[in-house]
Backbone as CSV, one residue per row, in Angstrom:
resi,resn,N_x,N_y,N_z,CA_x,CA_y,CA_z,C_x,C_y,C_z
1,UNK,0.844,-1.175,0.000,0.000,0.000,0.000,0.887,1.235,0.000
2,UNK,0.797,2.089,-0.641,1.221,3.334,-0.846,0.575,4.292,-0.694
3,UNK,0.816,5.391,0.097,-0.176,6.433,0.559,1.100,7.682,0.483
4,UNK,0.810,8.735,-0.451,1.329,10.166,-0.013,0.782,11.346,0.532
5,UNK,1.653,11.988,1.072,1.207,13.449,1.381,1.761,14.354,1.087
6,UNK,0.788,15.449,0.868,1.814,16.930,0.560,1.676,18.318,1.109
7,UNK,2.486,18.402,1.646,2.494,19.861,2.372,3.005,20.882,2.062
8,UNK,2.452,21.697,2.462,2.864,22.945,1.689,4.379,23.582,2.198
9,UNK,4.940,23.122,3.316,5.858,23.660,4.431,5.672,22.361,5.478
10,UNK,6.939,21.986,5.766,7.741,21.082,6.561,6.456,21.741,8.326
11,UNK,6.448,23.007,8.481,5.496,23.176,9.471,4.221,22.789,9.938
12,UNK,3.853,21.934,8.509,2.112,21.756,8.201,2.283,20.137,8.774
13,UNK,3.640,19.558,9.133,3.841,18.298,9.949,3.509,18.117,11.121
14,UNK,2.063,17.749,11.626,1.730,17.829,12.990,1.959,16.891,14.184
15,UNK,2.021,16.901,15.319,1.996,15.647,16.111,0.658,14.714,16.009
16,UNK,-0.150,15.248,15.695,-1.489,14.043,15.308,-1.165,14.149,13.867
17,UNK,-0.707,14.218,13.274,-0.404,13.367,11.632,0.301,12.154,11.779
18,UNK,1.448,12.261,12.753,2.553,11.332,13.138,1.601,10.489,14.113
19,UNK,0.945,10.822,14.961,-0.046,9.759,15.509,-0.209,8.900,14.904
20,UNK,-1.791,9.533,13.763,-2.227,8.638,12.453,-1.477,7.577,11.991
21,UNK,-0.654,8.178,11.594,0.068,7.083,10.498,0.856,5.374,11.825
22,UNK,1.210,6.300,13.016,1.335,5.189,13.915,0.495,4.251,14.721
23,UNK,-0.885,4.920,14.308,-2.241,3.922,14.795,-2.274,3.429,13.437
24,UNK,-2.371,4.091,12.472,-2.964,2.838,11.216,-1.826,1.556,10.810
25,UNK,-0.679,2.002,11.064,0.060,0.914,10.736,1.030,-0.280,11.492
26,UNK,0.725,0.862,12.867,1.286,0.082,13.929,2.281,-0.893,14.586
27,UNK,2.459,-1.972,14.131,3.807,-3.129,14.192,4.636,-3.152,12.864
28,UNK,3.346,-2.550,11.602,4.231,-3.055,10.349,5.436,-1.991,9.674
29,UNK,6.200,-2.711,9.366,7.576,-1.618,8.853,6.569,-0.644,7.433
30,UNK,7.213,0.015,8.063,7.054,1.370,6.652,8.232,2.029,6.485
31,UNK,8.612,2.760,5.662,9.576,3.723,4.908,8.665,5.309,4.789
32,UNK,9.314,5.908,4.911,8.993,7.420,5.089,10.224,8.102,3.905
33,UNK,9.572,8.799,2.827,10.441,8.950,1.825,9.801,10.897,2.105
34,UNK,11.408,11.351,1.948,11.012,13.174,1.943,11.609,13.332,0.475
35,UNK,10.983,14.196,0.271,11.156,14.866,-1.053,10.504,16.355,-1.731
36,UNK,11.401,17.023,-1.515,11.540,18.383,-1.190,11.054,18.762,-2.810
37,UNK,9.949,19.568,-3.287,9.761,20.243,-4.266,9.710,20.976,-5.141
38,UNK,10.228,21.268,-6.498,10.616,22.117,-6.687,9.958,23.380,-7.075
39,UNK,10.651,25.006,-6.951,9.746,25.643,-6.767,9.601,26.210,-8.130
40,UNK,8.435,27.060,-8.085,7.479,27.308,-8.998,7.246,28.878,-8.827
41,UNK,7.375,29.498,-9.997,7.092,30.916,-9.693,5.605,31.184,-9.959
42,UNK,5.008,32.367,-8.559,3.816,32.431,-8.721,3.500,33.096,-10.101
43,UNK,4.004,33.645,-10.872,3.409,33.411,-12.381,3.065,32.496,-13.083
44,UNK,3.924,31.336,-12.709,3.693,30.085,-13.464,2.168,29.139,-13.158
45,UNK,2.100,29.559,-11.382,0.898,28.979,-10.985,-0.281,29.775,-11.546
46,UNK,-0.362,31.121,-11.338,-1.183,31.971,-11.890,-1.534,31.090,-13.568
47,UNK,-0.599,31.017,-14.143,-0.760,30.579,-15.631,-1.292,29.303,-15.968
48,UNK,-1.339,28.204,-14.898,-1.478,27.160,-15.029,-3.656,27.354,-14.716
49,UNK,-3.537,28.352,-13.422,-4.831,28.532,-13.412,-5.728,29.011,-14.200
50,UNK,-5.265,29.876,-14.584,-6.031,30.529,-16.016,-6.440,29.368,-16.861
51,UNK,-5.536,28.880,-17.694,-5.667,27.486,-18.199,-6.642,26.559,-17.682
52,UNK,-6.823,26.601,-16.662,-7.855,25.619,-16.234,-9.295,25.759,-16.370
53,UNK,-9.293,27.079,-15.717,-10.353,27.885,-16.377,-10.956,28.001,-17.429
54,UNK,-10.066,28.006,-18.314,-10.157,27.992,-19.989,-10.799,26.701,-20.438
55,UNK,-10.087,25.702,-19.578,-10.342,24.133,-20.107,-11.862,24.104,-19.562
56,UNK,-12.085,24.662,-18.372,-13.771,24.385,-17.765,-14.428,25.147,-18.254
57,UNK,-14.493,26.180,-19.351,-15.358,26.657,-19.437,-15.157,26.625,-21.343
58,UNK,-14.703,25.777,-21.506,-14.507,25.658,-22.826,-14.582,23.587,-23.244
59,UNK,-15.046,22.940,-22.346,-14.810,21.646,-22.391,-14.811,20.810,-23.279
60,UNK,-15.642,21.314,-24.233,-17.210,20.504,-25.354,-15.841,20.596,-26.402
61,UNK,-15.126,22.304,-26.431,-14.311,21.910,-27.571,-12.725,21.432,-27.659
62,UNK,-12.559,20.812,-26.408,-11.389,20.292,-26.029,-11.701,18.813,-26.431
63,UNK,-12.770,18.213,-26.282,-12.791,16.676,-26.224,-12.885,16.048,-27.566
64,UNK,-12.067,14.978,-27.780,-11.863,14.130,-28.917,-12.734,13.280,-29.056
65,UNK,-13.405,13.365,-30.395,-14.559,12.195,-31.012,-13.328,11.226,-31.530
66,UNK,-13.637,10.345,-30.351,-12.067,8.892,-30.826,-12.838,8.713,-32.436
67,UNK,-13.676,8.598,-33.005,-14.326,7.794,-34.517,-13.873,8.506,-34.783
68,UNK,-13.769,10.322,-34.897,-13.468,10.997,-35.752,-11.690,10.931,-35.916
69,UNK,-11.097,10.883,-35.006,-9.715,10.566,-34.563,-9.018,9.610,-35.516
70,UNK,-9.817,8.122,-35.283,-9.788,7.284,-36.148,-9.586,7.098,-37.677
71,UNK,-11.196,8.074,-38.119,-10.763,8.191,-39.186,-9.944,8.594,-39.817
72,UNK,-9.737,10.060,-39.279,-8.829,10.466,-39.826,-7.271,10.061,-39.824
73,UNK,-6.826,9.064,-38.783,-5.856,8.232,-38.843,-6.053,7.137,-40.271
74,UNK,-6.987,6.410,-40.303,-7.145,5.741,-41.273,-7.064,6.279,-43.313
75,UNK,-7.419,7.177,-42.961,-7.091,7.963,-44.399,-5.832,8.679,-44.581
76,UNK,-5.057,8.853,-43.320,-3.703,9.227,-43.656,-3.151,7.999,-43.728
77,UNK,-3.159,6.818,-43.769,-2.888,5.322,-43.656,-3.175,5.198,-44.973
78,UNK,-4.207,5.343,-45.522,-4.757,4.906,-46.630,-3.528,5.994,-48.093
79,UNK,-3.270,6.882,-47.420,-2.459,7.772,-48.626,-1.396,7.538,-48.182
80,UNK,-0.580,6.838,-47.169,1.013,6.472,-47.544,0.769,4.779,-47.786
């Protein structure tokens, strides 16, 4: 079983988080893996949000008709 978490800051590590994880798993060995993230300029997040936005309020013309997909794979097939 594999379970992660992510925090925003090493501070957001509480003494009842460390509880948790020592009532649910109790006798059995686990591994605790840290891995520090890399950072991100708040423009980039800003940009990623916008985008999302875009994608939710634009959905209908983001999504692929796989038949239509198809075909048109199949007729570029058909001319080489």
């Amino acid at each position: 079983m594999n379970t992660s978490f992510h925090f925003a800051s090493a501070q957001e590590i509480t003494p009842t988080i460390l509880d948790t994880i020592k009532s649910v798993y109790q006798e059995r060995s686990i591994s605790i893996y840290i891995q520090e993230e890399p950072f991100i300029p708040e423009w980039q997040k800003q940009e990623v949000r916008c985008r999302d936005v875009i994608m939710e309020n634009n959905l209908e013309d983001h999504l692929l008709d796989c038949d239509a997909v198809i075909s048109e794979l199949e007729k570029e097939l058909d001319v080489l």
